[in-house]
C-alpha positions in Angstrom: 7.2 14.1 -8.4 3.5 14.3 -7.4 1.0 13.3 -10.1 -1.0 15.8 -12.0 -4.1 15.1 -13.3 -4.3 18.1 -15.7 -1.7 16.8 -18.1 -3.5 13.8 -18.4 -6.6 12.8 -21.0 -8.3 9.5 -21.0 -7.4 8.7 -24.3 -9.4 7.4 -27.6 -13.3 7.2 -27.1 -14.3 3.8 -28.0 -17.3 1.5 -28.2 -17.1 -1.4 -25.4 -17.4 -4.2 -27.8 -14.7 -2.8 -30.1 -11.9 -2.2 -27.5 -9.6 -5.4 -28.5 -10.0 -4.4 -32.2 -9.3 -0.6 -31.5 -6.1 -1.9 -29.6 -5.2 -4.1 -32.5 -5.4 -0.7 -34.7 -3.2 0.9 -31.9 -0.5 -1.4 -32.4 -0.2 -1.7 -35.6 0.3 2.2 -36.0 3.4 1.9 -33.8 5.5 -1.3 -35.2 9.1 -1.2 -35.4 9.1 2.3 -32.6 6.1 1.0 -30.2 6.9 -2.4 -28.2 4.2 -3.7 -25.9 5.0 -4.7 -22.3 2.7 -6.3 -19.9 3.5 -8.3 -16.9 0.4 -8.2 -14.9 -3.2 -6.3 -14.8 -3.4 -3.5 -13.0 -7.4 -2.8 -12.2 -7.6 0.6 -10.5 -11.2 1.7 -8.9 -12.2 4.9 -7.6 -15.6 6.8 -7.1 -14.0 10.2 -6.2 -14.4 13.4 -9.0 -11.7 13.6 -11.9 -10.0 10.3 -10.5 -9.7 9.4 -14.1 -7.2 11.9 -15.1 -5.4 11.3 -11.4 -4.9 7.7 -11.7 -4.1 7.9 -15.6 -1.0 10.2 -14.4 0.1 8.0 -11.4 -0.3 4.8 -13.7 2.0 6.6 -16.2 4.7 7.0 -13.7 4.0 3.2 -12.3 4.8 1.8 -16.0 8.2 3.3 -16.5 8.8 0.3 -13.7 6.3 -1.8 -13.8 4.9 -3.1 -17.7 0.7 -3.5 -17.2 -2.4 -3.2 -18.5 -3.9 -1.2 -16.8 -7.9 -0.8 -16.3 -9.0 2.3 -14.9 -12.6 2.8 -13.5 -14.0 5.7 -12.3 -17.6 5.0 -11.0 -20.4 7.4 -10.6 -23.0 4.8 -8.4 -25.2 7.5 -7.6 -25.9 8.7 -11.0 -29.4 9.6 -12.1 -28.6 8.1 -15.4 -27.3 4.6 -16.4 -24.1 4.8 -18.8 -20.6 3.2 -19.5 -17.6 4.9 -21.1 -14.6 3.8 -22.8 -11.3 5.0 -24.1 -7.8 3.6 -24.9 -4.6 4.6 -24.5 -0.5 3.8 -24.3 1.8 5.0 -21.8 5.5 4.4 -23.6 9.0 5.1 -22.7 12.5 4.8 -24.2 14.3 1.7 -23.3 17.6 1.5 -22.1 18.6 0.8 -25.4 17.1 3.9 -26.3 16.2 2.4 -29.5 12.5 1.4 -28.8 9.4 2.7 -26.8 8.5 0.0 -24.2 4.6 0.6 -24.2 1.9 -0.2 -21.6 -1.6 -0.3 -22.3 -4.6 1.3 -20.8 -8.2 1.0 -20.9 -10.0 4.0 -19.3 -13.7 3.2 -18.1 -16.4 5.6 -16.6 -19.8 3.7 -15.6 -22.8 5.3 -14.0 -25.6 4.6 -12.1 -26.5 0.6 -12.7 -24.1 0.0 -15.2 -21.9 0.0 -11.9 -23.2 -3.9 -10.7 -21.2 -4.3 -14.3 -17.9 -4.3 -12.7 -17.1 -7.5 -12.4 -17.9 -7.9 -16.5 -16.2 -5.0 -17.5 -12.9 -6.3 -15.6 -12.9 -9.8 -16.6 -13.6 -9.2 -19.9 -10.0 -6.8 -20.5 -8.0 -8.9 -19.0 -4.4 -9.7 -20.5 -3.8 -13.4 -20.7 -3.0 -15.2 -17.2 -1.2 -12.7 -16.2 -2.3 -11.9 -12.2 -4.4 -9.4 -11.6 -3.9 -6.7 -8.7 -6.8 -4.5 -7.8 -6.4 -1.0 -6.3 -9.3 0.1 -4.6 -9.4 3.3 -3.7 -12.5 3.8 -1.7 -14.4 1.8 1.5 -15.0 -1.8 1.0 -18.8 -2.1 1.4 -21.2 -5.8 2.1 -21.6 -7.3 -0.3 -18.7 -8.5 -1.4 -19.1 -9.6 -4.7 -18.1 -13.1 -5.4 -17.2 -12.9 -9.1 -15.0 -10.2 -8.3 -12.8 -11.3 -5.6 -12.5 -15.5 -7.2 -10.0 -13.5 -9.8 -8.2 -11.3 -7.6 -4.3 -12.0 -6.6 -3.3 -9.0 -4.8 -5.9 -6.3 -3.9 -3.9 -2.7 -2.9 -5.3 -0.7 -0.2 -4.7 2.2 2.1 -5.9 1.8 5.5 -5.4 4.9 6.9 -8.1 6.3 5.1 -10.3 3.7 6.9 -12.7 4.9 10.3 -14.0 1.6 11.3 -10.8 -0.4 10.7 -11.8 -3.9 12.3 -15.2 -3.4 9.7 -13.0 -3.0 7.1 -10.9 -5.7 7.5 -13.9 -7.8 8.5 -15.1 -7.4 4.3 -11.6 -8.0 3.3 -11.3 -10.9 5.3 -14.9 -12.0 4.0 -13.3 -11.0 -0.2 -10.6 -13.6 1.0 -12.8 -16.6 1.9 -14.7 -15.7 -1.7 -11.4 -16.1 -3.1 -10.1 -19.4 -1.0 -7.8 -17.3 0.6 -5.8 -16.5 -2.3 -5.7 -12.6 -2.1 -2.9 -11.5 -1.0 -3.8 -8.2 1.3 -1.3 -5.4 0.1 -1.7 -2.2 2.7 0.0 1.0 1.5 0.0 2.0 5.2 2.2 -1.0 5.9 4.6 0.1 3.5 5.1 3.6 4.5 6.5 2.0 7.3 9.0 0.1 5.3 12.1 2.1 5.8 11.6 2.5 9.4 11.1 -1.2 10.2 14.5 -1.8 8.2 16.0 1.0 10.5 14.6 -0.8 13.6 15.6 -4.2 12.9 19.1 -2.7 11.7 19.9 -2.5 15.4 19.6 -5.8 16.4 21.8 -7.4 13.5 24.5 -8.7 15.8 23.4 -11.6 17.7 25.9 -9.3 20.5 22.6 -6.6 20.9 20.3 -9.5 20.9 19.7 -9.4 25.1 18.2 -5.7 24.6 15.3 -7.1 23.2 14.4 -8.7 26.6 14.6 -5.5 28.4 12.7 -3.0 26.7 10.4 -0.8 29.1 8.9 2.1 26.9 8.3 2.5 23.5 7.4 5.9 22.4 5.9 6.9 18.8 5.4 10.9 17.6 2.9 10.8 14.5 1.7 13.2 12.5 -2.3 14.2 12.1 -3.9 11.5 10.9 -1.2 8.9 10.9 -2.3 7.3 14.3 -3.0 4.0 12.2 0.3 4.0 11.1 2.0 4.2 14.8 -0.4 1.4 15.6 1.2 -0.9 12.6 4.2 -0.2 13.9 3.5 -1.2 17.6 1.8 -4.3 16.2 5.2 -5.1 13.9 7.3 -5.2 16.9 4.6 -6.8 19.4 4.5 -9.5 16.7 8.2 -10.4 15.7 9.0 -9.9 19.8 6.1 -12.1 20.6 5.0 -9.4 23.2 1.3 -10.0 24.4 -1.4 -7.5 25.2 -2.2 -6.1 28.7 -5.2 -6.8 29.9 -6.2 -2.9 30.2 -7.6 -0.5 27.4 -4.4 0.6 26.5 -2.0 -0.3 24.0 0.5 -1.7 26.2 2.6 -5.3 26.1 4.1 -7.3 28.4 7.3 -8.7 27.3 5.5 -12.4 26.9 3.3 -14.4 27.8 5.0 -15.9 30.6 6.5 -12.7 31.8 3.6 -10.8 33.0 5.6 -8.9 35.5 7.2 -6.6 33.0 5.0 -4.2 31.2 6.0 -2.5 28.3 4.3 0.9 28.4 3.5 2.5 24.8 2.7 5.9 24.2 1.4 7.7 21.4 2.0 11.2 20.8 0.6 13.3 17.7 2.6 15.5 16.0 3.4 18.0 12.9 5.5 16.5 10.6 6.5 13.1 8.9 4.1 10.5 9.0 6.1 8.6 12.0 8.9 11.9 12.9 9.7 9.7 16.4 10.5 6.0 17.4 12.1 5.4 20.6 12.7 2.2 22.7 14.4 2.5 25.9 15.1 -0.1 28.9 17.1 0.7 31.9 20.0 0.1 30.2 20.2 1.8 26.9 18.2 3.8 23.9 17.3 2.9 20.2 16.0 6.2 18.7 15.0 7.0 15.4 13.7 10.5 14.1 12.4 12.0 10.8 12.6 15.2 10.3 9.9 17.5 8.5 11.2 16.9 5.1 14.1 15.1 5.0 15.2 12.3 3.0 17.5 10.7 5.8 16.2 8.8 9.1 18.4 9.5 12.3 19.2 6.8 14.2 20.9 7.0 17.7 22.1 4.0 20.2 23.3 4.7 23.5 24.0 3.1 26.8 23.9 4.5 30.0 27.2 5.4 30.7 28.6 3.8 28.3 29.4 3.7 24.1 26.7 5.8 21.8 26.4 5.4 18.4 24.3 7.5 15.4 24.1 6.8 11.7 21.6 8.2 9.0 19.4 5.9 6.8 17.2 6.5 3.8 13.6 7.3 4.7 11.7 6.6 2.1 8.9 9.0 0.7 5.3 9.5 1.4 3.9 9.8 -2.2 1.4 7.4 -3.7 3.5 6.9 -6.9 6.6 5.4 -4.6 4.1 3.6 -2.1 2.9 1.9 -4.9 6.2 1.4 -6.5 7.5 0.0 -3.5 4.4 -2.5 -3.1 4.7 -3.9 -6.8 8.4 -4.8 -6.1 6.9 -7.2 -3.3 5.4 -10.4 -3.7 4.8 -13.1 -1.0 2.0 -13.4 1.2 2.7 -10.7 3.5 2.2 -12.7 6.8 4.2 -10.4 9.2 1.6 -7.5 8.3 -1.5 -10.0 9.0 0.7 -10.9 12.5 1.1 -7.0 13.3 -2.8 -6.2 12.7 -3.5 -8.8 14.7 -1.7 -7.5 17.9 -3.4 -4.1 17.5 -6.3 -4.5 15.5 -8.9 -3.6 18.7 -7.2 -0.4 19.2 -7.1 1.1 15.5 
């Protein structure tokens, strides 16, 4: 279910130096119902209008999964005047027992104007413990990026399909990491729309028996929706980088088959569509056809092999959904360093 940020207030109005104390009053008015969870910090920023009550509503969803504190910042930079807001609040839900209420909390901040270059300050100083802190930044990364900020950060959540300059973009992130010794761990929702899909793909080739189709693939074909052509690119660059398929020398986004076979091109072609964010993936050589298609709407992916006079075969897999709250489900589940994502932008980062 989509978030709604009308059902949604910030919380308690409180002073910034009494937030811990407030808490400590929070608590304590809830013992033996209220039990407090926390297994990371969850630092959401965002300088778009009424993303307060937004992201209060999706990080009410997030905690029936995932126990966090969660700091919420929506920032006004451009603001005449110079201010900082606070508020706390609890997001609780049965346990399985059904005895308790499992309880995440939340601190709700809205700073204005100069109190913005605070941010760093205002994030350090909530945090829970040592527990790792991942940062969801909503909007454009923008020079400079701040030192103080990024030496704390584990895992910073992004969306890069948002993003019109994508090599700038990852050009600062890549700049955040060095601030940070390379310990950010770069966590692309765009990546994980595709999640479902690459599990569909690679499904094919489980048997080491279907393993020779991978050296004679001629055309790979992608159908994307409006806006998603970032996404289709992702995809090109996962297989390009687990096949080990290097660029052509040309403008477009086509492979060959390796380095050392030049002399077989794999021609790519993107095609924008209405519908699902990726409705079309097919791979075909001269032999045989992997297809997969999503339908406008449906839960299932279709998946279709077939050799040229010869067996066929099709099977339905789940697909996955498009919405924020499950992206970011799906994301918090993960850990590692997500090195097959940094190999995939890699093969198709000049063409994004």
């Amino acid at each position: 279910m989509p978030a709604t940020a009308e059902k949604f207030t910030a919380g308690l109005p409180v002073e910034v130096g009494q937030i811990q104390r407030e808490l400590k009053k929070l608590w304590d008015s809830g013992e033996g119902v209220m039990t407090r969870a926390s297994l990371i910090n969850l630092a959401v920023y965002s300088e778009a209008p009424d993303s307060l009550g937004r992201n209060t509503a999706i990080v009410s969803q997030l905690t029936e999964d995932h126990a966090c504190r969660a700091i919420v910042i929506a920032a006004t930079p451009q603001a005449a005047e110079s201010g900082v807001e606070a508020w706390i609040s609890a997001h609780c839900h049965v346990s399985q027992a059904g005895r308790k209420q499992v309880c995440s909390e939340q601190l709700s901040f809205s700073i204005r104007g100069d109190y913005c270059g605070l941010l760093p300050n205002i994030v350090f100083a909530q945090l829970d413990s040592d527990l790792p802190l991942y940062l969801w930044w909503q909007e454009n990364f923008r020079p400079p990026m701040e030192p103080q900020l990024w030496a704390w950060v584990d895992r910073v959540i992004y969306d890069s399909r948002a993003w019109r300059n994508f090599d700038e973009q990852m050009r600062l992130v890549e700049t955040a990491q060095k601030e940070a010794r390379q310990r950010i761990v770069l966590c692309d929702l765009n990546w994980i729309r595709l999640l479902h899909l690459r599990l569909a793909l690679a499904q094919f080739f489980d048997h080491p028996i279907t393993h020779h189709h991978l050296k004679e693939f001629r055309r790979l074909e992608i159908e994307h929706a409006p806006g998603f052509r970032s996404t289709a690119l992702l995809l090109i660059g996962w297989l390009a980088g687990q096949l080990g398929w290097e660029g052509s020398d040309d403008a477009s986004p086509n492979f060959w088959l390796s380095a050392e076979d030049r002399a077989r091109e794999i021609e790519v072609t993107l095609q924008e569509k209405e519908g699902e964010p990726i409705s079309l993936c097919r791979i075909t050589s001269e032999r045989a056809e992997f297809r997969i298609e999503h339908k406008a709407g449906a839960d299932l992916l279709e998946l279709y092999f077939g050799r040229v006079n010869g067996r066929k075969m099709q099977q339905v897999l789940p697909a996955g959904k498009n919405e924020l709250v499950e992206l970011l489900r799906e994301e918090l589940m993960r850990g590692g360093p997500h090195r097959v994502y940094l190999r995939a932008v890699g093969k198709v980062r000049q063409f994004v």
